[in-house]
PDB file of N, CA, C and O in Angstrom, chain B, residues numbered from 101:
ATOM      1  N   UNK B 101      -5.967-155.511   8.624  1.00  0.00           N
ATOM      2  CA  UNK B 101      -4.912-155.791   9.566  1.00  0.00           C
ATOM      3  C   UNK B 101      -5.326-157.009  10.398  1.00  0.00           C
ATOM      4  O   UNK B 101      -6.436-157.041  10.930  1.00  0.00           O
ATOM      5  N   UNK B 102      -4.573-157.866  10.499  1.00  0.00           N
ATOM      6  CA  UNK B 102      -4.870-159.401  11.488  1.00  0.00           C
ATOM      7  C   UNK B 102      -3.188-159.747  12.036  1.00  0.00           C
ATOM      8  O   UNK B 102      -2.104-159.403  11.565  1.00  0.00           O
ATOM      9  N   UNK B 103      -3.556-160.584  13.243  1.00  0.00           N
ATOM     10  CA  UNK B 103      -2.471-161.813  13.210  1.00  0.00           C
ATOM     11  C   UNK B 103      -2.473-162.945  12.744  1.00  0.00           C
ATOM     12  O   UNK B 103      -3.525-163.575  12.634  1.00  0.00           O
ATOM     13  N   UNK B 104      -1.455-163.367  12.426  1.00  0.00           N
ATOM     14  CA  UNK B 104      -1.314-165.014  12.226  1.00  0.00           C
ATOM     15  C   UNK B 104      -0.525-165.707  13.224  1.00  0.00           C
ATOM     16  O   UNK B 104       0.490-165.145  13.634  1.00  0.00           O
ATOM     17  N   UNK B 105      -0.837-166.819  13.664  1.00  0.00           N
ATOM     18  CA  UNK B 105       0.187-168.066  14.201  1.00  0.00           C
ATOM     19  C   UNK B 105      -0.845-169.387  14.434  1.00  0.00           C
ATOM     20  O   UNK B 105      -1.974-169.591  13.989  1.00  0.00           O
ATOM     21  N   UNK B 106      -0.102-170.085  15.196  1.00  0.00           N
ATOM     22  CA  UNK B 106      -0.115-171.467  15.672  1.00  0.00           C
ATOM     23  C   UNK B 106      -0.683-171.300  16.904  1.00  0.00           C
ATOM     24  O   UNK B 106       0.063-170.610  17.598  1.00  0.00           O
ATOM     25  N   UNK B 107      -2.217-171.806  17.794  1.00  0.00           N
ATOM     26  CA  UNK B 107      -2.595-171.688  18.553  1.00  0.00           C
ATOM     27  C   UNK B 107      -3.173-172.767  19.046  1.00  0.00           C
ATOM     28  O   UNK B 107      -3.501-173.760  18.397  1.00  0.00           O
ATOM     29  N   UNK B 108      -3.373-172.505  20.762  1.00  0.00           N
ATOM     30  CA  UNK B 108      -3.869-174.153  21.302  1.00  0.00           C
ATOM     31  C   UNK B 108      -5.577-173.508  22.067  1.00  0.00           C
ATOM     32  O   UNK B 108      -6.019-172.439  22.489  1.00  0.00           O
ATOM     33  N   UNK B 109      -5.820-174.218  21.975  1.00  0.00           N
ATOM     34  CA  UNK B 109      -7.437-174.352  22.683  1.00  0.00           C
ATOM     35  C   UNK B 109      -7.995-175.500  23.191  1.00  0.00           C
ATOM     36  O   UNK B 109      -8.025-176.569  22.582  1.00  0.00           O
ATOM     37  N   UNK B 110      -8.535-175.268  24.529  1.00  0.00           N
ATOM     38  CA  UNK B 110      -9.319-176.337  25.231  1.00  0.00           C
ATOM     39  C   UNK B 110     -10.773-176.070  24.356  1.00  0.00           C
ATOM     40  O   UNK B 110     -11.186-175.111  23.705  1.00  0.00           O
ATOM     41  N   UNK B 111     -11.296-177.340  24.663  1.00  0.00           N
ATOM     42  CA  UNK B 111     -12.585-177.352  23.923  1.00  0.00           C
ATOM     43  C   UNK B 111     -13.119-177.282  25.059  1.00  0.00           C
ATOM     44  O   UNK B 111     -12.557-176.845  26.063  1.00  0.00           O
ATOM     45  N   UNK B 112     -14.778-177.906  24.970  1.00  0.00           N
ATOM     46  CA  UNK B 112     -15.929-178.000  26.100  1.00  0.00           C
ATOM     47  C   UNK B 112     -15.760-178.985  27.251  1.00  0.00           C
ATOM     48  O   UNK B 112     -16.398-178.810  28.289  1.00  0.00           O
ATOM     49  N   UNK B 113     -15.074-179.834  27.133  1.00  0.00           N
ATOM     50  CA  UNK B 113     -14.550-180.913  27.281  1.00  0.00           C
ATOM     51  C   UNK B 113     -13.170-180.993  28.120  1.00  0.00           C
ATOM     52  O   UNK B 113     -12.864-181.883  28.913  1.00  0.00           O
ATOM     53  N   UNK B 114     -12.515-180.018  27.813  1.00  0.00           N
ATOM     54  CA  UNK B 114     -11.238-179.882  28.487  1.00  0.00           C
ATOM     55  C   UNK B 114      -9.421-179.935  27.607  1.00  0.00           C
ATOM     56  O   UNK B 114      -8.291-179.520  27.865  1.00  0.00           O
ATOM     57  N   UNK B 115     -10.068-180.670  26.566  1.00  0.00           N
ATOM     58  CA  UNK B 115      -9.154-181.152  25.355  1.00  0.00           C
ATOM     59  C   UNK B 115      -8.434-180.273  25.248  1.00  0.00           C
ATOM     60  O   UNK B 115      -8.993-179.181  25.139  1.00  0.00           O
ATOM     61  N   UNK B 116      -6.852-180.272  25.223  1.00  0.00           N
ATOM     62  CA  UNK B 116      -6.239-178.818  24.031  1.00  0.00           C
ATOM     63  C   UNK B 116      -6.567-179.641  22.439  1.00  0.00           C
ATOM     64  O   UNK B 116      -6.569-180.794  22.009  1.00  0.00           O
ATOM     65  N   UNK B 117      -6.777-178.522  22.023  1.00  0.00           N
ATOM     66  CA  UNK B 117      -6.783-178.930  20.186  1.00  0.00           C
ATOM     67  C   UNK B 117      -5.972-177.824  19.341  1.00  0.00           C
ATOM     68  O   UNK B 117      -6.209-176.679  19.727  1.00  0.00           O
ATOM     69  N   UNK B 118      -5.247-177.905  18.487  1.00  0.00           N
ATOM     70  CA  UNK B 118      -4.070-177.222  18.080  1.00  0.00           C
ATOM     71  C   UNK B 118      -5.019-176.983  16.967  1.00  0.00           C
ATOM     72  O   UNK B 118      -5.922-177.687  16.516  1.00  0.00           O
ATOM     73  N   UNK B 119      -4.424-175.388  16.525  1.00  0.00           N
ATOM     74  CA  UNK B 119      -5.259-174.852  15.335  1.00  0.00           C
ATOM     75  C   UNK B 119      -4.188-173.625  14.583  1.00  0.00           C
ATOM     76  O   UNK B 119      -4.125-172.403  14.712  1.00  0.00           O
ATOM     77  N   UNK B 120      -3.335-174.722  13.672  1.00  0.00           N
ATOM     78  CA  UNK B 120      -2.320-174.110  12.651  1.00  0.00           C
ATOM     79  C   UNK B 120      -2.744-173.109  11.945  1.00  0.00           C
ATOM     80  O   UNK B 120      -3.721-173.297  11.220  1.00  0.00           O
ATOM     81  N   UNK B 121      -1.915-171.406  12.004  1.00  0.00           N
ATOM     82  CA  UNK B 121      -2.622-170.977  11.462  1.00  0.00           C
ATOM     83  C   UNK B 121      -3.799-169.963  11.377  1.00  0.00           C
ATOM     84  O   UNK B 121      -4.386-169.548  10.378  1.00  0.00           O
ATOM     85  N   UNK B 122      -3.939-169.747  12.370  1.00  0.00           N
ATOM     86  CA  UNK B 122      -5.476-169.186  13.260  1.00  0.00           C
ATOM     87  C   UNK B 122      -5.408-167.295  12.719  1.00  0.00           C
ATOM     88  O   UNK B 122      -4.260-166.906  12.507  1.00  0.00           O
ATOM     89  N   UNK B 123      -6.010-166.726  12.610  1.00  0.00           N
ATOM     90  CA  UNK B 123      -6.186-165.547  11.948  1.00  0.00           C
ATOM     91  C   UNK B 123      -6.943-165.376  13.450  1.00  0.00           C
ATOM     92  O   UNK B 123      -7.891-165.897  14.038  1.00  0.00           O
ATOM     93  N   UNK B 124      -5.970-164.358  13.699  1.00  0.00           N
ATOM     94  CA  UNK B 124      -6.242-163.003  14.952  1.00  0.00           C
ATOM     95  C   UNK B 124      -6.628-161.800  14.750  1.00  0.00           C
ATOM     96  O   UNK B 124      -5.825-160.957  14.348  1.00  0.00           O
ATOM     97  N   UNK B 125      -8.404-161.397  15.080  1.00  0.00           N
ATOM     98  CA  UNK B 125      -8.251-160.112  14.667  1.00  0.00           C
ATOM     99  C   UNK B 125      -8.826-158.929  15.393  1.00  0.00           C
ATOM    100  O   UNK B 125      -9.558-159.412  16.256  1.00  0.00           O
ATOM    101  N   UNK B 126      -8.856-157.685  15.468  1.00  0.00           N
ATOM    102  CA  UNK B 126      -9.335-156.924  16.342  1.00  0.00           C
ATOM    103  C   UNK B 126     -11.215-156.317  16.024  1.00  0.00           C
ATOM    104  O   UNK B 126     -11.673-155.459  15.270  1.00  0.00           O
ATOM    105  N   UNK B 127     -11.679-157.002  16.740  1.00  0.00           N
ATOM    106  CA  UNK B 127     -12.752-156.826  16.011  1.00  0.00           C
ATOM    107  C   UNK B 127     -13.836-155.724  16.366  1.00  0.00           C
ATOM    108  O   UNK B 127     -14.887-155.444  15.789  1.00  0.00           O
ATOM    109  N   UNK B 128     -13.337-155.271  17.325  1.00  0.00           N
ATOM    110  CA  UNK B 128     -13.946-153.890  18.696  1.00  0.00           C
ATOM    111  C   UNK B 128     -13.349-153.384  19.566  1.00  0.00           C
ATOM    112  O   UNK B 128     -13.484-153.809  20.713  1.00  0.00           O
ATOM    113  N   UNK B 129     -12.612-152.453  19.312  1.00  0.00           N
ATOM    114  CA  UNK B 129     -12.025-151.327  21.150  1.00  0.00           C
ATOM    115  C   UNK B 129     -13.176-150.534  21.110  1.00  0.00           C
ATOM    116  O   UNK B 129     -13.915-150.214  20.178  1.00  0.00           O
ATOM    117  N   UNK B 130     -13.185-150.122  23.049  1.00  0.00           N
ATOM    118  CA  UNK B 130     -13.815-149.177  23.150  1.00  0.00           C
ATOM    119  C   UNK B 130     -13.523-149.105  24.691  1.00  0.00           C
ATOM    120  O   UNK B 130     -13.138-149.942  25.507  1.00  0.00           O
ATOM    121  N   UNK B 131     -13.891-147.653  24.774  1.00  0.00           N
ATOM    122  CA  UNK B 131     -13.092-147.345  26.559  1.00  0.00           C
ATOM    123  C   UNK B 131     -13.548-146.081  27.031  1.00  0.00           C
ATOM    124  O   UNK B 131     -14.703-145.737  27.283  1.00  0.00           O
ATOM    125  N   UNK B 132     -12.287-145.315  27.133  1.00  0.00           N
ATOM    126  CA  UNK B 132     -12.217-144.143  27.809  1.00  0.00           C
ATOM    127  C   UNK B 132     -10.779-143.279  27.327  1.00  0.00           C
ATOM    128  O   UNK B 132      -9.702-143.721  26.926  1.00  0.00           O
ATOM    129  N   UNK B 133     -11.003-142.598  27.432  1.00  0.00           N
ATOM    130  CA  UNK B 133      -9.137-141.674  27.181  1.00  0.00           C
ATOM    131  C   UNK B 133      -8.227-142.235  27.490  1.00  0.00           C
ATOM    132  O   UNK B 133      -7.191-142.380  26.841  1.00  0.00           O
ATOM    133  N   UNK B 134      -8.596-142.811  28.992  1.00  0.00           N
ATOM    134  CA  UNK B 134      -7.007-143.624  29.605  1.00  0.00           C
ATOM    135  C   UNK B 134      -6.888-144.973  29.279  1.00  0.00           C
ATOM    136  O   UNK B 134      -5.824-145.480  28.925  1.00  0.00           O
ATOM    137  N   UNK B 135      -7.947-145.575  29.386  1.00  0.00           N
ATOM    138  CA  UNK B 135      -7.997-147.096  28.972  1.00  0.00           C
ATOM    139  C   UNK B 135      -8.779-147.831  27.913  1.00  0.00           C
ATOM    140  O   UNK B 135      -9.997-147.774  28.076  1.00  0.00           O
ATOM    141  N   UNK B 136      -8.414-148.416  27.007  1.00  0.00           N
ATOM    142  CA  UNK B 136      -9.165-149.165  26.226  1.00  0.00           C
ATOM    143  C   UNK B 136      -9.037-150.589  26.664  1.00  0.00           C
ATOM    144  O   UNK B 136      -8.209-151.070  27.437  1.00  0.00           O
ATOM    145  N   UNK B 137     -10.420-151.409  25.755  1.00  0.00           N
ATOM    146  CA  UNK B 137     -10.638-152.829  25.709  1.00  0.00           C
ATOM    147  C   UNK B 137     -10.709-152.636  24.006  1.00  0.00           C
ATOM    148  O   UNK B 137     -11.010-151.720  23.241  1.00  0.00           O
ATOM    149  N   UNK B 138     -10.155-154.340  23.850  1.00  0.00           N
ATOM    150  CA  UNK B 138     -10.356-154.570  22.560  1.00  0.00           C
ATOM    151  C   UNK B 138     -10.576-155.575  22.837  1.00  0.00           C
ATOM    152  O   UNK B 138     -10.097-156.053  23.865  1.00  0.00           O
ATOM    153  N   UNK B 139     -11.429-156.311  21.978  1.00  0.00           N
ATOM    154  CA  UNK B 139     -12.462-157.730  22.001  1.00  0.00           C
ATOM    155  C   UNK B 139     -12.049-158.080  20.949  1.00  0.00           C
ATOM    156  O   UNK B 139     -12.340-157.299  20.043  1.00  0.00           O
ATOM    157  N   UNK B 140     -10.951-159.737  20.391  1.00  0.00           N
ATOM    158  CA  UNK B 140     -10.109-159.921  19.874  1.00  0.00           C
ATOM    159  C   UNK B 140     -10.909-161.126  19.111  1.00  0.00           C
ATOM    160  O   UNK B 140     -11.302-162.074  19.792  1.00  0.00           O
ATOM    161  N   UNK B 141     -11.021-161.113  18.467  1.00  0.00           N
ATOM    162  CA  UNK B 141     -11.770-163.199  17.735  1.00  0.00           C
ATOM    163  C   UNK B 141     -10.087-163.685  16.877  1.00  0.00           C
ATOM    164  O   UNK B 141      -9.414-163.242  15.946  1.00  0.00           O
ATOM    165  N   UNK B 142     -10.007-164.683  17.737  1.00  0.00           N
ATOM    166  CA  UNK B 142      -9.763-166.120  16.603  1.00  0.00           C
ATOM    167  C   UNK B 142     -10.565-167.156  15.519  1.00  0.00           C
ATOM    168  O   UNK B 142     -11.528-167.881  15.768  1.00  0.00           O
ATOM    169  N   UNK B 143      -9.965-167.011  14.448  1.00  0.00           N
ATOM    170  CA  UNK B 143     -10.856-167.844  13.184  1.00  0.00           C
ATOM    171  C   UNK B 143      -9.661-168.933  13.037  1.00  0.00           C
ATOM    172  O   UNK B 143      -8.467-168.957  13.337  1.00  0.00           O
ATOM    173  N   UNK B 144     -10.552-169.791  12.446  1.00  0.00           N
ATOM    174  CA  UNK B 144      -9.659-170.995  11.636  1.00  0.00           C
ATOM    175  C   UNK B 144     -10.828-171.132  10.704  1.00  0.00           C
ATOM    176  O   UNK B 144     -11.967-171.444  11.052  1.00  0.00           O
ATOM    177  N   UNK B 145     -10.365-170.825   9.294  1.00  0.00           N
ATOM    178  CA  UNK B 145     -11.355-170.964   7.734  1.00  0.00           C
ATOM    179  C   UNK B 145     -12.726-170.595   8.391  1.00  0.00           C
ATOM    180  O   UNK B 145     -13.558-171.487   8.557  1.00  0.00           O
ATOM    181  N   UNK B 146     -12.937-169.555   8.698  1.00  0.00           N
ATOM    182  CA  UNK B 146     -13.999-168.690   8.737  1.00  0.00           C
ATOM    183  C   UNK B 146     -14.768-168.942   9.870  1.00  0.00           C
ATOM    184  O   UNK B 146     -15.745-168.211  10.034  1.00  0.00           O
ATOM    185  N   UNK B 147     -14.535-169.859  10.728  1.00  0.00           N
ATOM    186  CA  UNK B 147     -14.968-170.377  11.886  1.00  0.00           C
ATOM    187  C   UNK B 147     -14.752-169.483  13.356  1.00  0.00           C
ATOM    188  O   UNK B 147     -13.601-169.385  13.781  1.00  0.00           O
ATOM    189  N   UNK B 148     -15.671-168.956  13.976  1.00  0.00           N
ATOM    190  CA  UNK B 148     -14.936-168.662  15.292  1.00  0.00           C
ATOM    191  C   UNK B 148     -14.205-169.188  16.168  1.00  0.00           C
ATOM    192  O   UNK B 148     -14.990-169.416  17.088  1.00  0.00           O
ATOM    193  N   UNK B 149     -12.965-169.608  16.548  1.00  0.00           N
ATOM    194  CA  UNK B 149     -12.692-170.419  17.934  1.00  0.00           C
ATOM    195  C   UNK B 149     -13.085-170.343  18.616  1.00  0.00           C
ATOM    196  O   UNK B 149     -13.749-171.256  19.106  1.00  0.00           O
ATOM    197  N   UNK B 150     -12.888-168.671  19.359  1.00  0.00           N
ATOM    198  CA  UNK B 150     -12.734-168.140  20.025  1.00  0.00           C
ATOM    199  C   UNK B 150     -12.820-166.847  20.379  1.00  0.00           C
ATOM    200  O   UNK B 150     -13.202-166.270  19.360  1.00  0.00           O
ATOM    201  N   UNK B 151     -12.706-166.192  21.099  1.00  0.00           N
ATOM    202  CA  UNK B 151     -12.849-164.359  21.453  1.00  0.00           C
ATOM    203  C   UNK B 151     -12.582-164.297  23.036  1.00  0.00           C
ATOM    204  O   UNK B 151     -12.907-164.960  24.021  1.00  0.00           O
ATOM    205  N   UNK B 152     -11.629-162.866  22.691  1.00  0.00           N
ATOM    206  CA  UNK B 152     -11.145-163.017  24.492  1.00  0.00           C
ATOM    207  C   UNK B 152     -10.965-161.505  24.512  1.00  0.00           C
ATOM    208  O   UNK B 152     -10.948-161.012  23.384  1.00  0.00           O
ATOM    209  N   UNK B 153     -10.832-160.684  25.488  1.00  0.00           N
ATOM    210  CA  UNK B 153     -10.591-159.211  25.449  1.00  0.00           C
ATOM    211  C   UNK B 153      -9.161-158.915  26.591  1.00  0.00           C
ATOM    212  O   UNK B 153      -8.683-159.566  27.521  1.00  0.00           O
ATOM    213  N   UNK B 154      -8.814-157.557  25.929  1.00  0.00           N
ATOM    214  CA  UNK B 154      -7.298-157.202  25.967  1.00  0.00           C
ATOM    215  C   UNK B 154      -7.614-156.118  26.549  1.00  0.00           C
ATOM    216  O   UNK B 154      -8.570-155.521  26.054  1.00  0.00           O
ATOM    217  N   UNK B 155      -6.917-155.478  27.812  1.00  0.00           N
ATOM    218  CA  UNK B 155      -7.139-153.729  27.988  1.00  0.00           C
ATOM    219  C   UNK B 155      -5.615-153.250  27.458  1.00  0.00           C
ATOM    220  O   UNK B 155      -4.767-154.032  27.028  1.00  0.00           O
ATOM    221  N   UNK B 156      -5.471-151.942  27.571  1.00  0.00           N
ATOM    222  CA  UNK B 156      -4.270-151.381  26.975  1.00  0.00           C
ATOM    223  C   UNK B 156      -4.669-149.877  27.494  1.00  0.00           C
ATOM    224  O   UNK B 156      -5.734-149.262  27.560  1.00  0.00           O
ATOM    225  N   UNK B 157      -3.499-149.619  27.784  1.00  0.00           N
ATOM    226  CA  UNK B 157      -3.626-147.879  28.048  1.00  0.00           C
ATOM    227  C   UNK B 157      -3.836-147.203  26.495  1.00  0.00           C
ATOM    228  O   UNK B 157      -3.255-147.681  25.521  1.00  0.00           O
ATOM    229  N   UNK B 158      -4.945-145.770  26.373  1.00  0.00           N
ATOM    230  CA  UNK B 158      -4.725-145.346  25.377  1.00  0.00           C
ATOM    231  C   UNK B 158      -3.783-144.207  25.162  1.00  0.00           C
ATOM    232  O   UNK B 158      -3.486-143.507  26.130  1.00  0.00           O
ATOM    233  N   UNK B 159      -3.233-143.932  23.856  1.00  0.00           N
ATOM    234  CA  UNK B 159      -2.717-142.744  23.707  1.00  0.00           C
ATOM    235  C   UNK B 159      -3.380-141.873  22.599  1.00  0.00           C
ATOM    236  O   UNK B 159      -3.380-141.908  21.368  1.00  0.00           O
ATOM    237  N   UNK B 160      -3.892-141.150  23.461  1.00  0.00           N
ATOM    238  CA  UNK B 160      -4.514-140.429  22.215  1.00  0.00           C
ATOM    239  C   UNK B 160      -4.381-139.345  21.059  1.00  0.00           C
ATOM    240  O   UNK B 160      -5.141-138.645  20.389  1.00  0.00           O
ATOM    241  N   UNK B 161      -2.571-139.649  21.216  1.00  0.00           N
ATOM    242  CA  UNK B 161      -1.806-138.417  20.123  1.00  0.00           C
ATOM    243  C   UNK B 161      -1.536-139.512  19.618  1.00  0.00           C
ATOM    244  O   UNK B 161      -1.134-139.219  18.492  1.00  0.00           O
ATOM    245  N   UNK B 162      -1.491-140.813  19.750  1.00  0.00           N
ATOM    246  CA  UNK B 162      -0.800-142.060  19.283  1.00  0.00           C
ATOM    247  C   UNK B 162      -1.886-142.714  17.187  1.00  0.00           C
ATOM    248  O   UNK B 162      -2.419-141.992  16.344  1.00  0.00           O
ATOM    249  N   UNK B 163      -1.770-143.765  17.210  1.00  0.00           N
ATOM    250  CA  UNK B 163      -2.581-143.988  16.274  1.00  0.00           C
ATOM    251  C   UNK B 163      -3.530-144.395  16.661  1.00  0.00           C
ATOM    252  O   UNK B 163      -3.707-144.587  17.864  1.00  0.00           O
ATOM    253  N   UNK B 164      -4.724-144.731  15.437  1.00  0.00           N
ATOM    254  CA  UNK B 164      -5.833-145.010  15.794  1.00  0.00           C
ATOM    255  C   UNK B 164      -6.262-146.272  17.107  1.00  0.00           C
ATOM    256  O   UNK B 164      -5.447-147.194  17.142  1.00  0.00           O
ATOM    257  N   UNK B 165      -6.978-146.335  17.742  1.00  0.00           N
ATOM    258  CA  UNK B 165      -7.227-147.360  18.676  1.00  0.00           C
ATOM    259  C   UNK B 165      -7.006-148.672  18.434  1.00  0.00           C
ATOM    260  O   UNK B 165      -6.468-149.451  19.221  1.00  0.00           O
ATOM    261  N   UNK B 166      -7.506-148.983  17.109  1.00  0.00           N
ATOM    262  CA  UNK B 166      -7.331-150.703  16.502  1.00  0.00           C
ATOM    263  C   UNK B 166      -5.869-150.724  16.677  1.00  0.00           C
ATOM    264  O   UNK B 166      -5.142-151.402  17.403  1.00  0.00           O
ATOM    265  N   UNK B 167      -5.641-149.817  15.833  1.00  0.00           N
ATOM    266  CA  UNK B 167      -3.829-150.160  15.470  1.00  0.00           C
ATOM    267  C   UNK B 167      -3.165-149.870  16.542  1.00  0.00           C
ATOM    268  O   UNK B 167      -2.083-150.423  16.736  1.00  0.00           O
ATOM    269  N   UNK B 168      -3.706-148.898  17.498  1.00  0.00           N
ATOM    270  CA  UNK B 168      -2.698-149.533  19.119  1.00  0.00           C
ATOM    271  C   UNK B 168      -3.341-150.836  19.610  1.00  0.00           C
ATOM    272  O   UNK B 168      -2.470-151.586  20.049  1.00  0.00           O
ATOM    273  N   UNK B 169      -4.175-151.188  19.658  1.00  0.00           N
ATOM    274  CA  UNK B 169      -4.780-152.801  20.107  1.00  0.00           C
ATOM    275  C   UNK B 169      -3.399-153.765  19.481  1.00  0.00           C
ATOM    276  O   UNK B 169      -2.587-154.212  20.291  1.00  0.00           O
ATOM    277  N   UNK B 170      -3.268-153.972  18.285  1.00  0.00           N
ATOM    278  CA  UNK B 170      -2.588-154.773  17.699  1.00  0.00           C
ATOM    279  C   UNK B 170      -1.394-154.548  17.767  1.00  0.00           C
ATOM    280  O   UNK B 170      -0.604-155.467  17.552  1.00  0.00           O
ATOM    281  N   UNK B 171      -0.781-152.793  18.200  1.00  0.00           N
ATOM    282  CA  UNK B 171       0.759-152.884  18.877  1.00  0.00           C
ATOM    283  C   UNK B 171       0.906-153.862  19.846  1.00  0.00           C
ATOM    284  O   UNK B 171       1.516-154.932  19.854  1.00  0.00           O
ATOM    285  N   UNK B 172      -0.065-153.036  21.005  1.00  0.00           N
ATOM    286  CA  UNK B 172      -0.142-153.682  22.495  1.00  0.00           C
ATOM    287  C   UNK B 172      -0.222-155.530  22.115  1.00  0.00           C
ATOM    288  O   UNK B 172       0.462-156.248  22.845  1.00  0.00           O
ATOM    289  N   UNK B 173      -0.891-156.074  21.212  1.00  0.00           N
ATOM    290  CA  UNK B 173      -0.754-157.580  21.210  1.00  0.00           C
ATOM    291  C   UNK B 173       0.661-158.231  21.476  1.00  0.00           C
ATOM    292  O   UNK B 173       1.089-159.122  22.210  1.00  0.00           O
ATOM    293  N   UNK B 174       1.279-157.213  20.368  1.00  0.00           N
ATOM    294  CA  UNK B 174       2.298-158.038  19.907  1.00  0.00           C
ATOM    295  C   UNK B 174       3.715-157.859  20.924  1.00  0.00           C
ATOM    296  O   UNK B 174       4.824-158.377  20.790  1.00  0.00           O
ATOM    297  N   UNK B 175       3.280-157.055  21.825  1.00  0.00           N
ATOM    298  CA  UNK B 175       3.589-157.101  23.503  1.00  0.00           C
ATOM    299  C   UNK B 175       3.886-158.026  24.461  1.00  0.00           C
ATOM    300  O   UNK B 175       4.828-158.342  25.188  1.00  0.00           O
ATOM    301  N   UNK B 176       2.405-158.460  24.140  1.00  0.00           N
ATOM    302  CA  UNK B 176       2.255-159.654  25.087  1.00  0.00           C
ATOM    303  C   UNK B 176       2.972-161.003  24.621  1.00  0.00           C
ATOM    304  O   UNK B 176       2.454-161.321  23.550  1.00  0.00           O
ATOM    305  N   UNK B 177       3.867-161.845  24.958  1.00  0.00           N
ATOM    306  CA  UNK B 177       4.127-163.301  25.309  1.00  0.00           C
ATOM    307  C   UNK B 177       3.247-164.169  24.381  1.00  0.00           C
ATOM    308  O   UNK B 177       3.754-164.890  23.521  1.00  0.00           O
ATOM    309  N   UNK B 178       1.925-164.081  24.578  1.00  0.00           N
ATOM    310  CA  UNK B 178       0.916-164.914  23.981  1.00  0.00           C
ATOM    311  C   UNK B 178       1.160-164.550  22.650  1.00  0.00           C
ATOM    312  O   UNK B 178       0.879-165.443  21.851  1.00  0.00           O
ATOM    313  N   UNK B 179       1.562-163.595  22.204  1.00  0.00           N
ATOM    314  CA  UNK B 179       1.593-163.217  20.630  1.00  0.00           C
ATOM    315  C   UNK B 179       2.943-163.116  19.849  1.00  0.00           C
ATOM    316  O   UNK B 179       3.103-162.780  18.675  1.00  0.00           O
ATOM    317  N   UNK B 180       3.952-163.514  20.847  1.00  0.00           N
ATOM    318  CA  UNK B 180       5.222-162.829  20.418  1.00  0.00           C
ATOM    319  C   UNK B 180       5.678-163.972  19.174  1.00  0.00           C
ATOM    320  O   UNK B 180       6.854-163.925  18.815  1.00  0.00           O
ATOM    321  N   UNK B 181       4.996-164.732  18.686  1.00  0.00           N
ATOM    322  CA  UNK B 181       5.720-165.551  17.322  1.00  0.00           C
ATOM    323  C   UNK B 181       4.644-165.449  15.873  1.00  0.00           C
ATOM    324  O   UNK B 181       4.798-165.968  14.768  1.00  0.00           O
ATOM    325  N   UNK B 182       3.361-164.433  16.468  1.00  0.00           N
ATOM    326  CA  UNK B 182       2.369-164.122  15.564  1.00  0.00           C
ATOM    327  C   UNK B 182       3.316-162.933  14.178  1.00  0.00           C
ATOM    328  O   UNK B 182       4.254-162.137  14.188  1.00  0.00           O
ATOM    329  N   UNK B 183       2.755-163.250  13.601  1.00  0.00           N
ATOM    330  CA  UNK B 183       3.429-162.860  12.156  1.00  0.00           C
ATOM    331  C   UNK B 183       1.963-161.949  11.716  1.00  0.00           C
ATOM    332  O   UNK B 183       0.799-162.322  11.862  1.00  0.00           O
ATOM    333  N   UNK B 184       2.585-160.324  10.995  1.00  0.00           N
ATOM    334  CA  UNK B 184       1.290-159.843  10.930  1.00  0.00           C
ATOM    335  C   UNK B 184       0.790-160.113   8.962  1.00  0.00           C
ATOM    336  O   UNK B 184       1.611-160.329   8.071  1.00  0.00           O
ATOM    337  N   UNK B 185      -0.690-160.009   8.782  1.00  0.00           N
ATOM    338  CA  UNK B 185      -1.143-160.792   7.995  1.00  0.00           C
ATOM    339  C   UNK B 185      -2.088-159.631   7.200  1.00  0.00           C
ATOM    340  O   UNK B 185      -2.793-159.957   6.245  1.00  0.00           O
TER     341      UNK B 185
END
């Protein structure tokens, strides 16, 4: 399970640099009953961009944790044109 889209990133430097394409994926939740974190990496061709972390309420009659991580993404604004992959 991943996302796909079109994403921007500052470099070290300050630069945005556009990265067509970028494979979003969930690569670790972990929490508590009520709340999870999921620690998210962006790739472009096998490369890390990036990694940023997400909280989300859990449900725990709900599905597994990953696969609520990647509901809750597609929630957020930042993800809403990601296509799943």
């Amino acid at each position: 399970m991943a996302l796909k889209k079109d994403i921007s990133l500052k470099d070290n430097f300050g630069v945005e640099r556009q990265f067509a394409g970028a494979i979003i994926k969930v690569a670790e939740v972990g929490g508590t009953k009520a709340s999870q974190t999921a620690i998210v990496v962006f790739t472009n061709n096998e490369t890390v961009l990036t990694k940023k972390t997400y909280t989300f309420d859990a449900n725990l009659d709900g599905p597994n944790f990953i696969k609520q991580a990647y509901e809750h993404l597609k929630t957020l604004p930042e993800f809403a044109d990601a296509a799943d992959v």
